[in-house]
N, C-alpha and C positions, 0 to 999 in steps of 0.2 A: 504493500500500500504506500511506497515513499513515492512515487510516481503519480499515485492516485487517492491524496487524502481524505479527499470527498466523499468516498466511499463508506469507510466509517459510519457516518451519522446515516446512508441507508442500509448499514448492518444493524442499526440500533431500528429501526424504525420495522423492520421484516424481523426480529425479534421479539418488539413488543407484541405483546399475550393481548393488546387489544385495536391490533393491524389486523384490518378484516379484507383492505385492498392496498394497495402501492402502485402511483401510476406516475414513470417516469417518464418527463418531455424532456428530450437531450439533442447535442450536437451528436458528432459522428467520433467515435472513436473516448468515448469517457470512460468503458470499462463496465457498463450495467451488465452485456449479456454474462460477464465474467460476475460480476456480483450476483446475479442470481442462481449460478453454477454453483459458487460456494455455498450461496446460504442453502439451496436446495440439498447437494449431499452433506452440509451440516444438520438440516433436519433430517435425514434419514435417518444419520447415525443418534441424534438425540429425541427428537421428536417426533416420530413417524407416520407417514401417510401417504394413501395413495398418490402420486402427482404425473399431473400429464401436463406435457410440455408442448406445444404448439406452434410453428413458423407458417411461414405462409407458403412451402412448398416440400415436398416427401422427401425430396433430392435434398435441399435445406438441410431438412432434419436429420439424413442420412449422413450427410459431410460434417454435421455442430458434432451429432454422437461419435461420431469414431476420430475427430481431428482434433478433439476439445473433451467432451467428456470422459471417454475410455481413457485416453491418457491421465487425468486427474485421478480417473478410481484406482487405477494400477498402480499411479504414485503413491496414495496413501493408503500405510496398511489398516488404518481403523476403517476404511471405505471397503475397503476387502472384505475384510472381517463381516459384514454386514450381506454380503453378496452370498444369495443361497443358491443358486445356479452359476456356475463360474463359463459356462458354454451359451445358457441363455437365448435370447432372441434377438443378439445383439445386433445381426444387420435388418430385423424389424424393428430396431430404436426400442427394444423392451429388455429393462433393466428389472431384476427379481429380485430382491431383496429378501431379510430374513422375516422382517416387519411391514413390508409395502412393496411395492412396485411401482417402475417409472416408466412411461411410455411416452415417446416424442412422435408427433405426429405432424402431417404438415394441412395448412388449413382448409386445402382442396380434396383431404381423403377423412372430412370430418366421421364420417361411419365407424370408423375406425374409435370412437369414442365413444358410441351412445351406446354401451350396452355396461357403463362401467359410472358410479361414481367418485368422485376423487375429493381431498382435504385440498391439494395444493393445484393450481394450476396456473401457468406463466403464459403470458402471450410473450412473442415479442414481434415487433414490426406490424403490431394489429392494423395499422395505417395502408399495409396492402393486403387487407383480406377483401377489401371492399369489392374485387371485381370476382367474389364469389359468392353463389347465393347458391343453398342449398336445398334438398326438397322440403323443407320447413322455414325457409326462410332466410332472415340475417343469421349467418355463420358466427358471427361474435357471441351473436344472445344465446345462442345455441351451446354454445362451451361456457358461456357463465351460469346457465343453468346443471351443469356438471357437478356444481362445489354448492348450490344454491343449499338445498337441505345436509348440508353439512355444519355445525352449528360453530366450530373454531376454523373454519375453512379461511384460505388465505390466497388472495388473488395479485399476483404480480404481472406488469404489463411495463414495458418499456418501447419505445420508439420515436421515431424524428419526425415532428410535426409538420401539417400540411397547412391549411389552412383555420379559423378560428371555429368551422361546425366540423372538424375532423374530431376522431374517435378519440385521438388522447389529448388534445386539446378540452375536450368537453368531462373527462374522468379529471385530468388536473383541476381542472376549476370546483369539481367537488369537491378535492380534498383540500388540505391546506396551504398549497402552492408553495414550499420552502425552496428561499435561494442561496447560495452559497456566498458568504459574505465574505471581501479578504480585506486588510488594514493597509493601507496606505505607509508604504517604506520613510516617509519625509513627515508625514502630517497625521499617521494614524487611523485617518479616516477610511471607515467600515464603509464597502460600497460594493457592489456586482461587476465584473467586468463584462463590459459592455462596448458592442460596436461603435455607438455613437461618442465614444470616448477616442476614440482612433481619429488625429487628424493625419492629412497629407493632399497633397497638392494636385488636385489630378487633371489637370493641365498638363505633368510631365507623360514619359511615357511608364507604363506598369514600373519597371524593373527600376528605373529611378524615383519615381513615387514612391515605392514599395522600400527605397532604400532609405530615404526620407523621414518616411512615416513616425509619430511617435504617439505611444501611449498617455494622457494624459488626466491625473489625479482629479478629477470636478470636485473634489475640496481644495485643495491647496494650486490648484494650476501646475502640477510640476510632474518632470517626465518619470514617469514609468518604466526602466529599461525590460526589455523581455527577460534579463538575468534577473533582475526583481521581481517581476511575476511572476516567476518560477516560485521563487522563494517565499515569498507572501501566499502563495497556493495553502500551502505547509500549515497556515496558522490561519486558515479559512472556517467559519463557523456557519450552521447551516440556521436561518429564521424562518419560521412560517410568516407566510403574507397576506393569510386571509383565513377564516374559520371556514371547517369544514361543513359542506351542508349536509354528509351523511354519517352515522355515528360511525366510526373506524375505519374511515378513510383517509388516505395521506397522499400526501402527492409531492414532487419535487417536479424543479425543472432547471437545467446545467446549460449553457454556451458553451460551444467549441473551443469558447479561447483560451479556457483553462487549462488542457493538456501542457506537459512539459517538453515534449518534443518541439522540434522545429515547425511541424507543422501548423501547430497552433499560436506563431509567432506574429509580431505584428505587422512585419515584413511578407510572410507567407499570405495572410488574409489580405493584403490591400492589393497586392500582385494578383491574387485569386479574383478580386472583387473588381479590378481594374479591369481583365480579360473576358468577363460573363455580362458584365453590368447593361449590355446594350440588346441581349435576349433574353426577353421577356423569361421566357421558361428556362434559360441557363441560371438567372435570377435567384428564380424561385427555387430553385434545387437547392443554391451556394445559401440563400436565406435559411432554408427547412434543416439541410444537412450538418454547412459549416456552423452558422449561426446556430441554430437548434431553437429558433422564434417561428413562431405566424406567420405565416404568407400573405399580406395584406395587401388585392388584388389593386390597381389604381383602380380610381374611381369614376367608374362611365355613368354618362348623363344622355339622355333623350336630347336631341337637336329642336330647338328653340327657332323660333324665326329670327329671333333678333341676333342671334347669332349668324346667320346667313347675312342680314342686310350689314350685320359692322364688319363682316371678312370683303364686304364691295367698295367699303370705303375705308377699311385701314389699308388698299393700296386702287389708286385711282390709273384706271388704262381702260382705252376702248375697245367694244367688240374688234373679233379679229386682229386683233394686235397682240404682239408678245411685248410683256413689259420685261426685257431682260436683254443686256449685250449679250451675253452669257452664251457657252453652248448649252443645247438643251433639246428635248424628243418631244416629239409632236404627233399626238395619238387620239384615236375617238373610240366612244364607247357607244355601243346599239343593240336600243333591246328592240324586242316585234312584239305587235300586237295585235290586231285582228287586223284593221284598216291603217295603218299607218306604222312607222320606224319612231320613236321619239332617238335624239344621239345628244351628244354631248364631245365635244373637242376641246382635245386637254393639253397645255406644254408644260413639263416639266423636266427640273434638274435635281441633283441630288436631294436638296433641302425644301425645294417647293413646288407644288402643282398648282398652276393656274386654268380656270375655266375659259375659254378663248374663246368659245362658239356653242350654241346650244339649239335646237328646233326639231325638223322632224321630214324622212323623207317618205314618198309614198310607196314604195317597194323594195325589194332588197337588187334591182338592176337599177338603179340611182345612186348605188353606195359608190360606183369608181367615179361617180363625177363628186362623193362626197372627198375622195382622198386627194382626187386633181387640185381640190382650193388653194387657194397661195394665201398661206399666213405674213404678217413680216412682224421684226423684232425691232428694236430699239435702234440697231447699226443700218436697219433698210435692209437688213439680209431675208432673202424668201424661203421661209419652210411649208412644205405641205406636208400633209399626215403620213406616219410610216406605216402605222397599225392601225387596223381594225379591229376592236375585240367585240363580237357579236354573240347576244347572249339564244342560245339557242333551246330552251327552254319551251318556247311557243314556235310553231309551223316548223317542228326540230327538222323533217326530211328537204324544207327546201331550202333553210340554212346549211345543210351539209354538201347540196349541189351546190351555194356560194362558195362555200369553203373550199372546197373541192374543184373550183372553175380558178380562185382567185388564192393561189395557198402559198403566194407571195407575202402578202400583208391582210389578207385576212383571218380572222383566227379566232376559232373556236369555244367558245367558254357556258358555265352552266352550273350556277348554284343547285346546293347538295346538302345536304342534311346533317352532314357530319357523322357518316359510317366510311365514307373513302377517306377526307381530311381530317385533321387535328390542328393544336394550337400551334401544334411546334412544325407542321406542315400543312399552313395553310392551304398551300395548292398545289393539286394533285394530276399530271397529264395521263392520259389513258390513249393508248392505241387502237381506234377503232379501223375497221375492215370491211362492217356492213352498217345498211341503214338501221333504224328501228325493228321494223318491221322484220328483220333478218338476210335483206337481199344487201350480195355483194357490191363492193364498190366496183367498176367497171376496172380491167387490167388488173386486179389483186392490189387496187390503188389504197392506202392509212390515209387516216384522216385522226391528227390529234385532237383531243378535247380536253381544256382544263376544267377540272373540278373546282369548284370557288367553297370555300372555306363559310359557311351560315352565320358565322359573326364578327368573325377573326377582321375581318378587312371593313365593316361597317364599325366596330369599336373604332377604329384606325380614325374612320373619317369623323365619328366623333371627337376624338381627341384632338384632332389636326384644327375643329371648330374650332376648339374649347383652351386650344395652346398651352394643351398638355400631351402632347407627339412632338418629335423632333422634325416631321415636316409640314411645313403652314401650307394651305389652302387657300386660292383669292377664288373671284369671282366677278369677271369688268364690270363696268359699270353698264345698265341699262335691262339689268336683270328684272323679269316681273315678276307681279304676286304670284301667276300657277306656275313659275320655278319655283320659287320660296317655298309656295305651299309644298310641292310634289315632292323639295328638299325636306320635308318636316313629314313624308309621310309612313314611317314608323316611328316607335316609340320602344324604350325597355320598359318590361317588364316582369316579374320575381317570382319565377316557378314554383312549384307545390313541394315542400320538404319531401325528399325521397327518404327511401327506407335508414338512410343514417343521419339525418336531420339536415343535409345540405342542401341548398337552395342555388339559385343560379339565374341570371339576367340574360334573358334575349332578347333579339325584336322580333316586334310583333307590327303588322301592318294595319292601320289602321283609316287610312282613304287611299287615293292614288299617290303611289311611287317614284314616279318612271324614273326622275330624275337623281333620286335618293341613291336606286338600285345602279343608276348609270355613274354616280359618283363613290359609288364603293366598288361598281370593278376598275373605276381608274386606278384606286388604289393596288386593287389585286395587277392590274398592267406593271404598275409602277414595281412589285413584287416579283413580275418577271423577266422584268428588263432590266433590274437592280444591279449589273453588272458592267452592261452600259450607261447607267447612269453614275455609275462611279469613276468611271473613265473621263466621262464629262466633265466630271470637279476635277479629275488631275488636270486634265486640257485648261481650266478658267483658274487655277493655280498658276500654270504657267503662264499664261497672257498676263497675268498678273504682274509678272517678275520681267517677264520679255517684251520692249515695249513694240509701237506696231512695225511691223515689217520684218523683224530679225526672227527670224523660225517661226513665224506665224502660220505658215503655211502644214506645220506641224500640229497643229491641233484645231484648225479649222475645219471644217466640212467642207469636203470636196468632192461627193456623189450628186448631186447637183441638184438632188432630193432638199438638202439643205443650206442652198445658196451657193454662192464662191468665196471663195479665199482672197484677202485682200493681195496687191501684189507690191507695196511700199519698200523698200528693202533700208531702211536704216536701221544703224547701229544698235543694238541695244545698251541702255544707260541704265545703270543700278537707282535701283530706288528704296525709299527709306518705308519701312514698317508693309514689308511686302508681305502678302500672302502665301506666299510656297512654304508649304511643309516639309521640314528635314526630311531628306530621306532617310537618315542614319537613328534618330530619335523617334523619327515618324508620329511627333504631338506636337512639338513647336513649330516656330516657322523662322522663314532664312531672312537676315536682316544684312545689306549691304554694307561692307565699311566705309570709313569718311573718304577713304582718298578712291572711293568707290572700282577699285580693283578684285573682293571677293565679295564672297555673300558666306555666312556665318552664323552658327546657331551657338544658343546658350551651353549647347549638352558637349561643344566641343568640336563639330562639324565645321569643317571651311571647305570652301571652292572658288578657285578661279572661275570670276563672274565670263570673261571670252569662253572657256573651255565649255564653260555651263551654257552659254547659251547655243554654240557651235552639237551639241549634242543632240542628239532627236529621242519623240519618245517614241517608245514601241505601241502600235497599237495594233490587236489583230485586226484583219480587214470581215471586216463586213459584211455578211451573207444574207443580206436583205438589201437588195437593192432596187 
């Protein structure tokens, strides 16, 4: 226990005679399933009873017993000594004892238990039993009904929290939520280590942040070295944080950051937290696992009108105009409907999509005069649309002879329920071969269709209203009311608690759409073309740096889809508070020197500003032409 002092006060807590449950919410790697190992073959040899042990899979349970438990009972001979069958059942996970028995089961071969009751039983990782439901039901209730008419029966459960109606999230809260309290090395002060305590800069990049970073005391303001919090571990005491609301229930809950290894260092976690922070669901793992807290989804809202009318005047530009030098993609979205196309034409670059054109045409043989249109931008340069993304949902067989006529630039798409996609892939292409109906494409011809994700990409353009997304949304000016309305026509709303009390926000349609739906597959576009759009920001990086004419011709468009390339040819001149990002640090950016000969980063990067701008960038070419 010098490694793990914490543990202690839950020996005390699974010892008292009047712990009826114990439910730990922890980081990853604290050492419970190891404390429940011990305290279990300590009650065999001193207090005996049946106990069944549970993971959330047979294999699991087959790898814990023979890699982890077998060796501890062989190690000790008072554990021996207790063993009435020394051949046993032991690659059935059944341990015989002289006074009890112990059967490790995994939570998919529940059967396996109902013919037996038991004094002890442990979950652990009950957090993924949830995608098992038995012929009676919830799988959890089911094994706590095991120990229920057992009258000193004792229930241990440990696992890494998900969200706040998760299964151990909701057992903690019963009991008395005890935290691990350690003293302040300078000041004393008894506190939690806690994320929010960790500064560092994250402007640099991970590995320099992360080197950076320091621990700091919210009493006294003073650093915390990670040798320190090692040591202050040691002299940690455990408080309850709330009374229980069931008589003999107990509960704790541990952060990652306590561990003594490296890996729980403060260096370790901002490096970890540097590289995840920007997916959603890499997030929530680093929050639930490292951290060992809540996953506290952000906060979606229902689209407002007046959010539509302020995203048209917090930036002023006219139909059909790009408000941007910038390079950038220019794409339209169309759905079908009985008598009419309604579409929406979108330009966007890494950081922003704007609405450039919106109406409606009468058939889907009007769409190549929709791509023909000539947009312009700010420089007078002419873009016309690359993409077509048409939702093919309604009149699906003769959207697939468009698709199929025109499989240049236009392309396939088709919200879906969420049985093909998830959160962590929104969108899903599938290779089709025939129509609906089952008749072949003519020549053994594919025809891709993306699956669109049912909420993943309408959150999006919520957020992007609401300017809580990292990319903003305009919309020109001269926009009317049935846009606005059609933008406003779903709403969330908070599903019916499922069988484990969790609930969940989706939209729901509540009048016409067209234009709602047409603005969240731009986003889902914006999802597919993500690639090219990030190419785009290296290109408006470097126009940045490179003034006009000197390699311009390097990151301008020049498929004629998107204008031409200016043909200026001077010199390029350093300029001061540029926007190119180090390539070497890849956070900062390159700032010219005074006798403007290099360009130079904070992290220690220099370049000769000639050689730099003499260099090209790599771009692959372009297969949409």
């Amino acid at each position: 226990m010098n490694n793990t002092p914490w543990v202690r006060g839950w020996y005390d807590v699974i010892q008292d005679p009047l712990t009826r449950l114990f439910a730990i919410q922890k980081g990853a790697q604290v050492a419970a399933t190891q404390t429940f190992i011990n305290a279990t073959l300590y009650n065999v040899c001193n207090d005996p009873g049946a106990v069944l042990w549970v993971m959330d899979s047979l294999d699991l349970a087959r790898a814990t017993s023979k890699l982890r438990l077998q060796p501890m009972i062989n190690a000790s001979p008072v554990v021996c000594a207790e063993i009435a069958d020394p051949q046993g059942e032991l690659e059935n996970c059944l341990f015989q004892f002289r006074r009890a028995f112990m059967r490790m089961i995994g939570a998919n071969s529940p059967g396996k238990a109902s013919s037996f009751t038991h004094r002890y039983l442990v979950l652990e990782e009950p957090e993924k039993y949830k995608d098992i439901v038995g012929k009676e039901g919830n799988v959890i209730e089911n094994f706590l009904q095991r120990v229920k008419r057992i009258w000193n029966s004792v229930v241990l459960m440990d696992c890494t929290p998900s969200t706040e109606a998760g299964f151990i999230s909701k057992y903690v809260r019963m009991g008395d939520d005890m935290r691990y309290f350690v003293p302040c090395p300078h000041c004393d002060f008894r506190q939690q280590l806690k994320w929010k305590n960790i500064v560092f800069d994250s402007e640099l990049s991970p590995i320099e942040a992360a080197r950076k970073a320091r621990y700091i005391c919210p009493g006294c303001q003073k650093e915390i070295s990670d040798e320190q919090k090692r040591a202050i571990v040691d002299d940690g005491v455990w408080h309850p944080t709330r009374k229980p609301s069931v008589a003999g229930y107990r509960s704790a809950s541990i952060s990652g950051l306590y561990p003594k290894d490296d890996s729980a260092s403060v260096r370790a976690f901002v490096e970890k937290f540097l590289s995840v922070k920007e997916n959603a669901s890499d997030l929530q793992v680093w929050v639930n696992s490292d951290l060992g807290e809540v996953w506290k989804a952000p906060v979606k809202k229902s689209i407002a009108t007046d959010l539509v009318w302020s995203r048209q005047h917090d930036l002023e530009y006219k139909r059909e105009t790009i408000p941007t030098e910038d390079p950038c993609v220019v794409f339209a979205t169309v759905d079908v409907q009985a008598s009419f196309l309604p579409f929406s034409v979108w330009a966007a670059d890494y950081e922003n999509l704007w609405l450039i054109d919106y109406g409606d045409v009468p058939t889907l043989d009007d769409l190549p005069a929709l791509k023909a249109k000539v947009y312009r931008d700010k420089k007078g340069q002419d873009y016309r649309v690359r993409i077509v993304a048409l939702d093919t949902g309604y009149d699906t067989i003769n959207c697939y002879r468009a698709c199929m006529k025109y499989p240049g630039w236009l392309r396939a798409i088709k919200g879906e329920k969420g049985k093909l996609t998830r959160q962590t892939k929104p969108i899903m292409p599938s290779s089709l071969s025939s129509m609906p109906g089952g008749k072949q494409f003519q020549g053994g011809a594919k025809l891709t269709l993306y699956h669109v994700h049912p909420n993943y990409f309408k959150d999006q353009l919520s957020s992007a209203l609401s300017e809580t997304d990292e990319v903003k949304i305009f919309f020109h000016n001269g926009i009317d009311k049935d846009y606005v309305y059609e933008m406003c026509g779903e709403v969330l709303k908070e599903s019916k608690p499922d069988r484990f009390g969790e609930t969940t926000l989706s939209w729901f349609r509540i009048h016409r759409n067209n234009y709602f739906d047409l603005a969240q597959y731009a986003f889902a576009v914006r999802y597919i073309i993500h690639n090219e759009l990030l190419k785009l920001k290296k290109k408006a990086t470097r126009v940045s740096v490179i003034s006009k004419g000197a390699g311009i011709d390097d990151v301008e468009p020049s498929d004629g889809e998107h204008g031409e390339s200016g043909d200026s040819q001077q010199q390029a001149e350093p300029q001061s508070n540029t926007q190119l990002r180090c390539p070497h640090c890849k956070v900062r950016f390159l700032e010219a020197t005074e006798d403007g000969r290099y360009l130079k980063c904070k992290c220690g990067y220099v370049k000769n500003l000639k050689q730099f701008s003499s260099e090209r960038w790599a771009e692959d070419e372009d297969d949409q032409q």
